[in-house]
C-alpha positions as CSV (number, residue, x, y, z in Angstrom):
1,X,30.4,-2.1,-235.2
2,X,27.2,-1.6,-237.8
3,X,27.9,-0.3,-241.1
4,X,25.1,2.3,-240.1
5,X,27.2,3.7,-237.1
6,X,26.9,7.6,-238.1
7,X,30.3,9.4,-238.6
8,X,31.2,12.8,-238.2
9,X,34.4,14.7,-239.0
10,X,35.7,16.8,-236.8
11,X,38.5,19.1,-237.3
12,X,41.0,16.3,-235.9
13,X,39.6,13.2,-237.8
14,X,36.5,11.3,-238.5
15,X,34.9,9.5,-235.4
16,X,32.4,6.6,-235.3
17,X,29.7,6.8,-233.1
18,X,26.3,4.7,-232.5
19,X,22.8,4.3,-231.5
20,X,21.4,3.6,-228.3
21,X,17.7,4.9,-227.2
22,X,16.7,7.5,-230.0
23,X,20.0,9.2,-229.8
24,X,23.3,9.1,-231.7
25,X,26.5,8.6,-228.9
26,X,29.9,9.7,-229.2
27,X,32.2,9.0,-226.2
28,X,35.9,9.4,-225.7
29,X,36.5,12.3,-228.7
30,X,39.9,13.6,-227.9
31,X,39.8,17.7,-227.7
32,X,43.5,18.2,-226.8
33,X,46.4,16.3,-226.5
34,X,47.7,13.7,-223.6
35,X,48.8,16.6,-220.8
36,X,51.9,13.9,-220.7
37,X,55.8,14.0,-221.3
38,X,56.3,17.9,-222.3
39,X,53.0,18.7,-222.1
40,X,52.7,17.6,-218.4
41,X,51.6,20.6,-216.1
42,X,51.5,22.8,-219.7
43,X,48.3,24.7,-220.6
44,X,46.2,21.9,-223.3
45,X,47.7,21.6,-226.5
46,X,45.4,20.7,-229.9
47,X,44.4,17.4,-229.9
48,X,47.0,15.1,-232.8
49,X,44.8,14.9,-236.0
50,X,44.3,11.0,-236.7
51,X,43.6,9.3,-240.1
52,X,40.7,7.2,-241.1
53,X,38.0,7.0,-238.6
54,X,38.2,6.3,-235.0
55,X,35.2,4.7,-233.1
56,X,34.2,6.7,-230.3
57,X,32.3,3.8,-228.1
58,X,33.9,4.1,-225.3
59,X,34.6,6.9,-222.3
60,X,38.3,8.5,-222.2
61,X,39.9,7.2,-218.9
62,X,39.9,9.3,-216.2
63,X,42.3,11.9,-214.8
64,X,44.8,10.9,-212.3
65,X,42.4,11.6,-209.3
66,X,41.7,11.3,-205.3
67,X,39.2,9.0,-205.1
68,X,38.9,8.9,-201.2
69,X,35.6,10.8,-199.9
70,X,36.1,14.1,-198.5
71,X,35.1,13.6,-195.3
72,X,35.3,17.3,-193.2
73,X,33.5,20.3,-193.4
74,X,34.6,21.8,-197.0
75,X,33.9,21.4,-200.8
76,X,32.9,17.9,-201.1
77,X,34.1,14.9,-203.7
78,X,31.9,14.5,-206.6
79,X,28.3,12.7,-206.8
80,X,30.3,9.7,-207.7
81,X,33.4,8.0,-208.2
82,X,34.2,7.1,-212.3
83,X,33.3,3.6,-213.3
84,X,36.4,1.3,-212.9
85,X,38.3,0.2,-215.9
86,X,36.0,-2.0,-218.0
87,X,33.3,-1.9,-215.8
88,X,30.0,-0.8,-218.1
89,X,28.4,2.4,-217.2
90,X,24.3,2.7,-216.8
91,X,24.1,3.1,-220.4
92,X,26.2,-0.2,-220.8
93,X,28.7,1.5,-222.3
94,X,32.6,0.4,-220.9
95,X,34.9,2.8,-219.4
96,X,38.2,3.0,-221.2
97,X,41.1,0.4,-219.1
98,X,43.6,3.3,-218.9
99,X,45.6,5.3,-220.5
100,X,46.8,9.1,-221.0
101,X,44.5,10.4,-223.2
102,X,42.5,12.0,-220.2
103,X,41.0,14.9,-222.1
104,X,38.4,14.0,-224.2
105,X,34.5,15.0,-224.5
106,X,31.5,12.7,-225.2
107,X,28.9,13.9,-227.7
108,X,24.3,12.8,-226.7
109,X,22.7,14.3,-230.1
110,X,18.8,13.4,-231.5
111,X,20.5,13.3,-234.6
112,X,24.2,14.4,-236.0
113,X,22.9,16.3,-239.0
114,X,24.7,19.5,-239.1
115,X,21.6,21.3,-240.3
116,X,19.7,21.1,-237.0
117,X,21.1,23.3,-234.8
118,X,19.8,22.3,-231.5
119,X,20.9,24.3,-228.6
120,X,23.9,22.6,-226.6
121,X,24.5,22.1,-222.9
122,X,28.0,21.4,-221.9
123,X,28.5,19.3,-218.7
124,X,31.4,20.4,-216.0
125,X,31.7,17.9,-213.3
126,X,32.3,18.9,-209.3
127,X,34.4,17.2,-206.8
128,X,36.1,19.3,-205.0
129,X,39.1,19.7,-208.2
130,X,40.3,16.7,-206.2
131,X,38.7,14.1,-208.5
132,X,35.5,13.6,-211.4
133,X,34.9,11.9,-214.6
134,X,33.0,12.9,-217.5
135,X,32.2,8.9,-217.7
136,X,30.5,8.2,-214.3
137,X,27.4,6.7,-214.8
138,X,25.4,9.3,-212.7
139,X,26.3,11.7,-215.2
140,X,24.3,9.5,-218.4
141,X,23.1,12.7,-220.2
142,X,21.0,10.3,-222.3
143,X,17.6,11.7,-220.6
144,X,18.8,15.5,-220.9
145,X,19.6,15.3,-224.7
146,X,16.2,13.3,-225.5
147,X,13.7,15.3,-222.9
148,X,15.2,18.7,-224.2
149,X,15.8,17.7,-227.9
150,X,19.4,19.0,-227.9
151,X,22.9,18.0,-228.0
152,X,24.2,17.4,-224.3
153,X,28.4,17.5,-224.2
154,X,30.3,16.3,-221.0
155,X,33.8,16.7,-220.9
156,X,36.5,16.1,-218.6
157,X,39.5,17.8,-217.1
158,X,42.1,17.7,-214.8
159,X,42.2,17.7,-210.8
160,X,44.4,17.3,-208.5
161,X,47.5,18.5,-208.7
162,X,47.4,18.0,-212.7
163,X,45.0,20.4,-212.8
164,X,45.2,22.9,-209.9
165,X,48.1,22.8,-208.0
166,X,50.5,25.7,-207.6
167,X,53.9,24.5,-209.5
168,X,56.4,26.7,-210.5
169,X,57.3,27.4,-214.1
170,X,53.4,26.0,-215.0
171,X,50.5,27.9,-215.8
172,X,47.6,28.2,-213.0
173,X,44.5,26.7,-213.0
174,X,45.2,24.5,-216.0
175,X,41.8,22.0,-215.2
176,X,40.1,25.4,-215.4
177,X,41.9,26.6,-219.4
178,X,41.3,22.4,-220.2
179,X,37.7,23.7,-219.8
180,X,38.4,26.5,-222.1
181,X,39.9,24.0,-224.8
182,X,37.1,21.6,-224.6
183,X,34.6,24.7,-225.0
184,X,36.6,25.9,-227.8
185,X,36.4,22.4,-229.4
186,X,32.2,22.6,-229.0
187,X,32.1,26.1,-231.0
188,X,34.8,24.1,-233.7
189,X,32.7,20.9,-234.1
190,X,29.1,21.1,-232.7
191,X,28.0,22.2,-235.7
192,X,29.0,18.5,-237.2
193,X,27.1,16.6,-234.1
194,X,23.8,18.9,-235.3
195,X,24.3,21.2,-232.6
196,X,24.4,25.2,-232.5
197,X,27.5,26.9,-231.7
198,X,25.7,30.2,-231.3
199,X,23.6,28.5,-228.7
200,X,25.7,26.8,-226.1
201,X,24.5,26.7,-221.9
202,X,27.6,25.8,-219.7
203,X,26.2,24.0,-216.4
204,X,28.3,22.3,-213.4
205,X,27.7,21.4,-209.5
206,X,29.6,22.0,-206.8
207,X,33.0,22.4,-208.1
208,X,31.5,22.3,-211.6
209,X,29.7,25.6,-210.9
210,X,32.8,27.0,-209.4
211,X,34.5,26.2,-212.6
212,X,31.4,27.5,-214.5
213,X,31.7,31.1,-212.0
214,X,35.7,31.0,-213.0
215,X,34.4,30.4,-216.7
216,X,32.2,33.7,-216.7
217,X,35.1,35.6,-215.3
218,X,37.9,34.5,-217.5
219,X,38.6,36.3,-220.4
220,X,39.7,33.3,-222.3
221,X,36.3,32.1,-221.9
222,X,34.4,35.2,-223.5
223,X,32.0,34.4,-226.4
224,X,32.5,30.5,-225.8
225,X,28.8,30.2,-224.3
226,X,26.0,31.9,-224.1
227,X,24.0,31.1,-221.1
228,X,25.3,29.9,-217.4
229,X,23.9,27.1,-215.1
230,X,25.7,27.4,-211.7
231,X,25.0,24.5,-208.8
232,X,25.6,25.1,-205.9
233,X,28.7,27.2,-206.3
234,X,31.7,26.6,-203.7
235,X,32.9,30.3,-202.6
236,X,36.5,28.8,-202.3
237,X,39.0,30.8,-204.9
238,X,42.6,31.1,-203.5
239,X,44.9,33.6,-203.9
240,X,48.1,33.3,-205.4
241,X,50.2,33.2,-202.1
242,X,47.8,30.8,-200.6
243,X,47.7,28.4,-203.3
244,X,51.9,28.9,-203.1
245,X,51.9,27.9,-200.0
246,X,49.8,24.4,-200.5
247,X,51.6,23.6,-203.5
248,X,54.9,23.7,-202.0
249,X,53.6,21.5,-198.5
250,X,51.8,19.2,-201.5
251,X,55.3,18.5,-202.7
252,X,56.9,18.4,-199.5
253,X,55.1,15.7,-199.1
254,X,57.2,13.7,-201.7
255,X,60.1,15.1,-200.7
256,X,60.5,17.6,-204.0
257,X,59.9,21.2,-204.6
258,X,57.2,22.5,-206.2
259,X,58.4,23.0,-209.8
260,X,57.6,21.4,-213.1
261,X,61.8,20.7,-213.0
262,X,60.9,18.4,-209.8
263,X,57.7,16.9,-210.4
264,X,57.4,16.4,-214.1
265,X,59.1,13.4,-213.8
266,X,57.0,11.8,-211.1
267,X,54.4,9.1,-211.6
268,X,51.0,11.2,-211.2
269,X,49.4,8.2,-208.9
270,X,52.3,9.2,-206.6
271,X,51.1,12.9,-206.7
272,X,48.2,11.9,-205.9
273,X,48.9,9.8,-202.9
274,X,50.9,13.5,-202.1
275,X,47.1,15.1,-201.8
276,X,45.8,12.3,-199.8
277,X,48.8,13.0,-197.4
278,X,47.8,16.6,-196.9
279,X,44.5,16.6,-196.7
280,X,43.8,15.3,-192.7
281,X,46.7,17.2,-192.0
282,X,45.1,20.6,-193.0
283,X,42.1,20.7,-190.3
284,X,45.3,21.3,-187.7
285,X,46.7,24.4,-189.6
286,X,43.8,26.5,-189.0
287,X,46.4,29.3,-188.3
288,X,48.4,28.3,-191.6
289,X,45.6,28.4,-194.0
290,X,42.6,29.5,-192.3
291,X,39.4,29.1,-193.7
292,X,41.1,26.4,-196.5
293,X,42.1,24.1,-193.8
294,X,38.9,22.3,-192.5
295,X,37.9,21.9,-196.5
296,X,40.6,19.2,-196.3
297,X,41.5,19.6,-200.2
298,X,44.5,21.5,-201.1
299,X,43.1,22.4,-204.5
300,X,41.0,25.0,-205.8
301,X,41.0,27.7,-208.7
302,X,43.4,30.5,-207.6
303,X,43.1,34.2,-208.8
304,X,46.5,34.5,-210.4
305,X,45.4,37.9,-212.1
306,X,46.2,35.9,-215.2
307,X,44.7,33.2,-216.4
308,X,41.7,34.0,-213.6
309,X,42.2,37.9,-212.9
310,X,39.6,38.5,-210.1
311,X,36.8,36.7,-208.2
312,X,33.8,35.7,-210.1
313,X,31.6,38.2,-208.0
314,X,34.0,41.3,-208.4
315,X,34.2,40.1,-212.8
316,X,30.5,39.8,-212.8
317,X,29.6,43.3,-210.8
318,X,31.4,44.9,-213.4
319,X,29.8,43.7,-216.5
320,X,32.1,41.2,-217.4
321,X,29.4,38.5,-218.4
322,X,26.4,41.1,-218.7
323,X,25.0,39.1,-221.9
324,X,25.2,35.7,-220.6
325,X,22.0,34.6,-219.1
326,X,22.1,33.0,-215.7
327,X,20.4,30.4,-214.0
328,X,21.9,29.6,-210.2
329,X,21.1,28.6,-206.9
330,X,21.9,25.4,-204.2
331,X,20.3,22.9,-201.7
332,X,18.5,24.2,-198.6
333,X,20.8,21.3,-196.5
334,X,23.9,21.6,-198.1
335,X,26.6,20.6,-195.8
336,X,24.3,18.1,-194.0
337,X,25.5,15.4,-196.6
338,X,29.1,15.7,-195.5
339,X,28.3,15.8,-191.4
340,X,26.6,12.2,-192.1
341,X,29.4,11.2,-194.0
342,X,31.5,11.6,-191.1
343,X,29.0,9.9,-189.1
344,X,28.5,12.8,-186.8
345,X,24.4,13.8,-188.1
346,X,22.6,15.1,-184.8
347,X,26.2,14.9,-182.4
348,X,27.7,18.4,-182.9
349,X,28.5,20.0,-179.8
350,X,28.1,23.7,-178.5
351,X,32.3,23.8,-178.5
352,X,32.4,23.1,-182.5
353,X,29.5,25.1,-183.5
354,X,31.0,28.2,-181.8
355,X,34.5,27.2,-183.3
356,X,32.8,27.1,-186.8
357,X,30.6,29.8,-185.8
358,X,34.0,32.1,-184.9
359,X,35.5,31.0,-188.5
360,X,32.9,31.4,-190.9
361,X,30.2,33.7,-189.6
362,X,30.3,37.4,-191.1
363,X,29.2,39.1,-188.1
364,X,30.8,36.6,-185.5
365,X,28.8,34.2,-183.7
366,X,26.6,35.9,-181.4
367,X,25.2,37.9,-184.6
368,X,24.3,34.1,-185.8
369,X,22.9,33.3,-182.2
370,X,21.0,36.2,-182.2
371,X,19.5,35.4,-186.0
372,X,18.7,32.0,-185.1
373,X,17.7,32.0,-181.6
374,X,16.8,28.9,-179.9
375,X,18.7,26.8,-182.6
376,X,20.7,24.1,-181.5
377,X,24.6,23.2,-181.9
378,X,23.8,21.0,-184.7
379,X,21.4,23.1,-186.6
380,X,24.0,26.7,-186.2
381,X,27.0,24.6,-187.0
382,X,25.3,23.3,-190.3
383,X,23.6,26.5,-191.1
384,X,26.9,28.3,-191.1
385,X,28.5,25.8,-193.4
386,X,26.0,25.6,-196.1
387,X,25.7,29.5,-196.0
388,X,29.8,30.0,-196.1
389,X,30.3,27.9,-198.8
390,X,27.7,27.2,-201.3
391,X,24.2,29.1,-200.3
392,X,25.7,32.5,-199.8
393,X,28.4,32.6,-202.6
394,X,25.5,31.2,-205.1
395,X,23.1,34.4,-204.1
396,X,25.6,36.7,-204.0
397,X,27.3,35.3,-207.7
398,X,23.2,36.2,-209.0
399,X,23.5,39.8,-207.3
400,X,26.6,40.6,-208.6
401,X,25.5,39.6,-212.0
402,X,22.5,41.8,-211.4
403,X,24.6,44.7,-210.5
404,X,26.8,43.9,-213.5
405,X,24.0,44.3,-216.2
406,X,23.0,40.9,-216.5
407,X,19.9,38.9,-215.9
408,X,19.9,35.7,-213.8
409,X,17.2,33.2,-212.2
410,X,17.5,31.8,-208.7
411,X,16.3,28.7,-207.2
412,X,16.3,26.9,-203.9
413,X,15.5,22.8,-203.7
414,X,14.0,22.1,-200.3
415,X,13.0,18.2,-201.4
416,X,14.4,16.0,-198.6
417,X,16.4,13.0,-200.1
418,X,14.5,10.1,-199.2
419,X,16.9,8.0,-197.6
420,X,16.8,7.4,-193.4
421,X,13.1,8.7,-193.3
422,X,14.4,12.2,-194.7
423,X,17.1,12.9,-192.5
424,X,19.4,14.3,-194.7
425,X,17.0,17.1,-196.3
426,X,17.9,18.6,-199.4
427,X,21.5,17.9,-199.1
428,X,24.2,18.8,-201.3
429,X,24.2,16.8,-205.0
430,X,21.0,15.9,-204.5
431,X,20.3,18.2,-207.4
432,X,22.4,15.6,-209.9
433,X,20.4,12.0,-209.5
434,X,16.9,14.4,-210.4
435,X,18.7,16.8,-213.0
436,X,19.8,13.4,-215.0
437,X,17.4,11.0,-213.8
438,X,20.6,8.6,-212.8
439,X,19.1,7.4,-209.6
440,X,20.8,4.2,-209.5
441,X,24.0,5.4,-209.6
442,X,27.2,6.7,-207.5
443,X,25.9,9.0,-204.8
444,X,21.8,8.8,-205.5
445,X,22.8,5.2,-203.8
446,X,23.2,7.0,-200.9
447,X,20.5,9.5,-201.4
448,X,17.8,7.1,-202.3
449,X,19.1,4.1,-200.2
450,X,19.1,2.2,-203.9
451,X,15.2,2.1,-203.8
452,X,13.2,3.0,-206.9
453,X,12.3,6.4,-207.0
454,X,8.7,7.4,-206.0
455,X,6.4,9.3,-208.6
456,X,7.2,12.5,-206.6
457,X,11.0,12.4,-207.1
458,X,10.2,11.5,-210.8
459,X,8.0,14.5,-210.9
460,X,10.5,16.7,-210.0
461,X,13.4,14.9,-212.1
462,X,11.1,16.0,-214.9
463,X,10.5,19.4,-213.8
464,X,14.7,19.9,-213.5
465,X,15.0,18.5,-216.8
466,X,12.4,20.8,-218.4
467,X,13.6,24.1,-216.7
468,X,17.4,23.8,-217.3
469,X,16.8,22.6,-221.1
470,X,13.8,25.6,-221.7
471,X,16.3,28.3,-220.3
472,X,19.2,26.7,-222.5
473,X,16.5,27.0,-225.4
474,X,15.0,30.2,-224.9
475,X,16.7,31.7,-221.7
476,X,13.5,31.1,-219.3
477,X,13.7,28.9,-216.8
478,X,9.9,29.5,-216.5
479,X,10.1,31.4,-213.4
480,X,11.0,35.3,-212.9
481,X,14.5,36.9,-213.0
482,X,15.6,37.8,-209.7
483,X,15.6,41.4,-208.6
484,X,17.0,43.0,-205.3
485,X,13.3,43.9,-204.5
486,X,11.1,41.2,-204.7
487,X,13.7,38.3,-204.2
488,X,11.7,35.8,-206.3
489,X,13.4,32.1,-206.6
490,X,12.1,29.2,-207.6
491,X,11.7,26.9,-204.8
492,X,12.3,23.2,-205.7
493,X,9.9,21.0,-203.8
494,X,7.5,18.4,-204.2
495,X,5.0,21.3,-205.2
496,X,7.1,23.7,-206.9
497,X,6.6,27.5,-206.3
498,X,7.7,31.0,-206.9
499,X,8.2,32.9,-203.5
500,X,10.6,35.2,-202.0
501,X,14.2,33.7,-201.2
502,X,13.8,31.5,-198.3
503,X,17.0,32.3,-196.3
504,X,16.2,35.9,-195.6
505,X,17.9,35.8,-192.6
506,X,21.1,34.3,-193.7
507,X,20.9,36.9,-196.6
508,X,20.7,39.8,-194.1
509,X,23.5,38.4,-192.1
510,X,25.5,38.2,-195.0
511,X,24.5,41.3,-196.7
512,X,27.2,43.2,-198.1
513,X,30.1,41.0,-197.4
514,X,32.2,40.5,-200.4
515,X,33.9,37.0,-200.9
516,X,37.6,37.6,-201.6
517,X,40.5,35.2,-202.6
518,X,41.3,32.9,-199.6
519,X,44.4,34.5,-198.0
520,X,47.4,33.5,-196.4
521,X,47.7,33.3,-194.0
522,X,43.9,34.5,-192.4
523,X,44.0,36.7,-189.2
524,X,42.5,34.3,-187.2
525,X,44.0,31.7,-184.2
526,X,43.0,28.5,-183.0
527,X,41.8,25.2,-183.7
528,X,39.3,24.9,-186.5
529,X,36.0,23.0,-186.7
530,X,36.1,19.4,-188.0
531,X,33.2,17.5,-189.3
């Protein structure tokens, strides 16, 4: 500790923070209290004020969490499992060894003067609700905060069944109102960190910008941000009865039933060894949960007409978010990522492409056939995915907010990860490593195959940066809004451009089809596809 350490008081107590790189760093500031003891499965509570001043070196520990990789064709895990207990981060900062206090934020500022006001981006993690940490070293904001000159906030929340699971007598989609409560601690304290309130850009990946759709379409969210940054956005919402029916076979599986009466009392590790259970066990129940099942994670945010009162797409067609500026789009390979992770790149056979084709597919599977003809199993039973769950709900989410009154920006990244001679394309969370430059960490290992990037990759690292911190500074991206007419995205390559949507075809073949909660059970029989 230096006697220079800048402090800050925020509306709970004074924290310490330091210098590293240009910046000023706060980890680890408590937003709410421990979701423990009477607050466990309860919607966040306000943090417990403290007295003196607390450093804020270190990251919060991590929510209770799944950190196996989601293997099968669904909403994958995060870029990245959380640093282990005392293990230092890229920034050579140490995770925290443990504990309850799981819902904190950390603070990147160019300077904590409150007279600044820089804009502010607030970081929402993906993976899947199953798992994520604010702290994973992929997620260094360091290069964000100093490229854009702003304040950069990453939070975290809870997963699992802490956060999402259907449990009688609790509130739903409590990950998604811890969210809310960190947002509502940015608009209370930014100012402090030298950071706008007035100005404050939301952006998440995979199940981040799930959370960050749910976000625009929760009333409890409305006037916390001001512009939107959606990444690849999973088109997985359940509906209540649906996310009734997981909870209670999540609970089965420790023998319990699926109340806050029951499972209150229960260690969360063993909860989460209840989701880890369930999972390869939900590929086989096509018929029970239908298009959930192959996803292989029980969790997801459920439209409970409450807390989450209709699908992003139906809130946003109807003007709910009309003066938040968007910016959204996904990966041209999405789902490839997760058919190499099973090991099955280049081996899917005509029987599981038609099986996914039969499940997914709008039209049914000869309409895909006949939109893609000559394509082989491999290339249909990928295509499908990627357009089911992130390519198709990420257009749509732009349309709807078009229809709505609102103004949003599209893009497509087409770059091919490097790694195996560019055989996993533009896969999903590709986008994270060159959006935070962290390409030595959790899945850019992967991506990258641990090599240094090449001036090309940190060309367009740069050019991420620069777009998502101009639109959270202005509200241009520095490409045109997207209309219905000309289609123009932003396609991410090694030389950018601006051209019309790439996947016309998937966008005709998916025109007009209206993503709804996930039911229960779906209308549909027979075995699923696996990855």
């Amino acid at each position: 500790m230096s006697t220079t350490d800048p402090v800050v008081r925020t509306v709970f107590g004074a924290v310490r923070g330091r210098a590293e790189d240009g910046l000023t760093v706060f980890r680890g500031i408590p937003f709410a209290e421990p979701p423990v003891g009477g607050a466990r499965f309860a919607a966040p509570r306000p943090a417990r004020p403290w007295d003196g001043i607390r450093d804020a070196y270190v990251f919060g520990p991590p929510p209770p969490q799944d950190l196996g990789i989601v293997g099968a064709a669904g909403v994958p895990d995060s870029p990245g499992a959380p640093a282990a207990p005392g293990v230092p981060d890229a920034s050579g900062a140490p995770a925290a060894p443990g504990g309850d206090d799981w819902l904190t934020v950390n603070v990147w500022t160019p300077a904590a003067d409150p007279a600044a006001h820089r804009p502010v981006m607030v970081w929402i993690y993906g993976g899947a609700y199953r798992l994520g940490h604010s702290g994973s070293p992929g997620y260094d904001a360091r290069r964000i905060a100093a490229d854009g000159d702003l304040v950069v906030v990453t939070l975290n929340y809870r997963v699992g069944m802490e956060g999402f699971a259907h449990i009688e007598g609790a509130p739903a989609n409590r990950g998604l109102l811890d969210q809310v409560a960190a947002l509502e601690w940015v608009r209370d304290n930014i100012a402090a960190f030298g950071g706008d309130p007035g100005r404050v850009t939301v952006f998440g990946e995979s199940a981040g910008a799930g959370s960050v759709a749910a976000l625009l379409a929760m009333p409890r969210a409305a006037g916390l941000f001001r512009r939107a940054i959606a990444q690849s956005v999973p088109g997985t919402f359940f509906s209540a009865e649906l996310a009734r029916d997981l909870g209670a076979a999540l609970a089965a599986e420790v023998g319990l039933r699926p109340t806050v009466a029951d499972l209150s009392g229960v260690a969360p590790d063993r909860l989460v060894r209840a989701g880890q259970a369930l999972a390869p066990k939900m590929p086989g129940n096509v018929a029970r949960w239908g298009r959930a099942a192959p996803t292989v994670t029980p969790y997801s945010p459920v439209v409970d007409g409450e807390v989450l009162p209709v699908m992003p797409w139906q809130a946003l067609a109807s003007g709910a978010s009309r003066d938040v500026d968007l910016v959204v789009g996904h990966n041209r390979d999405e789902h490839r990522l997760f058919t190499a992770m099973a090991g099955k790149l280049g081996e899917i056979d005509e029987a599981r492409a038609s099986a996914s084709l039969r499940l997914y597919a709008p039209g049914g599977e000869a309409a895909y056939r006949a939109a893609f003809p000559g394509a082989c199993a491999n290339d249909l039973y990928e295509r499908v995915q990627t357009d089911w769950l992130f390519a198709m709900p990420s257009l749509h989410l732009a349309e709807a907010h078009l229809a709505g009154g609102g103004r949003a920006h599209v893009y497509e990244l087409t770059w091919p990860a490097p790694a195996d001679g560019g055989a996993l394309g533009a896969c999903h969370a590709l986008d994270v490593p060159l959006l935070f430059g962290t390409f030595q960490a959790d899945v850019a290992l992967l991506l990258f195959a641990g090599a240094e990037p090449s001036e090309e990759a940190l060309a367009l690292s740069s050019r991420f940066r620069s777009a998502w911190t101009a639109f959270a500074r202005t509200g241009d991206p520095g490409w045109p809004v997207y209309d219905t007419e000309r289609r123009l995205v932003q396609v991410l390559d090694a030389e950018p451009t601006v051209a019309p949507y790439p996947e016309e075809t998937s966008r005709r073949l998916w025109e007009g089809y209206e993503f709804a909660p996930l039911p229960l059970p779906l209308p549909l029989v027979g075995p699923g596809p696996e990855a």
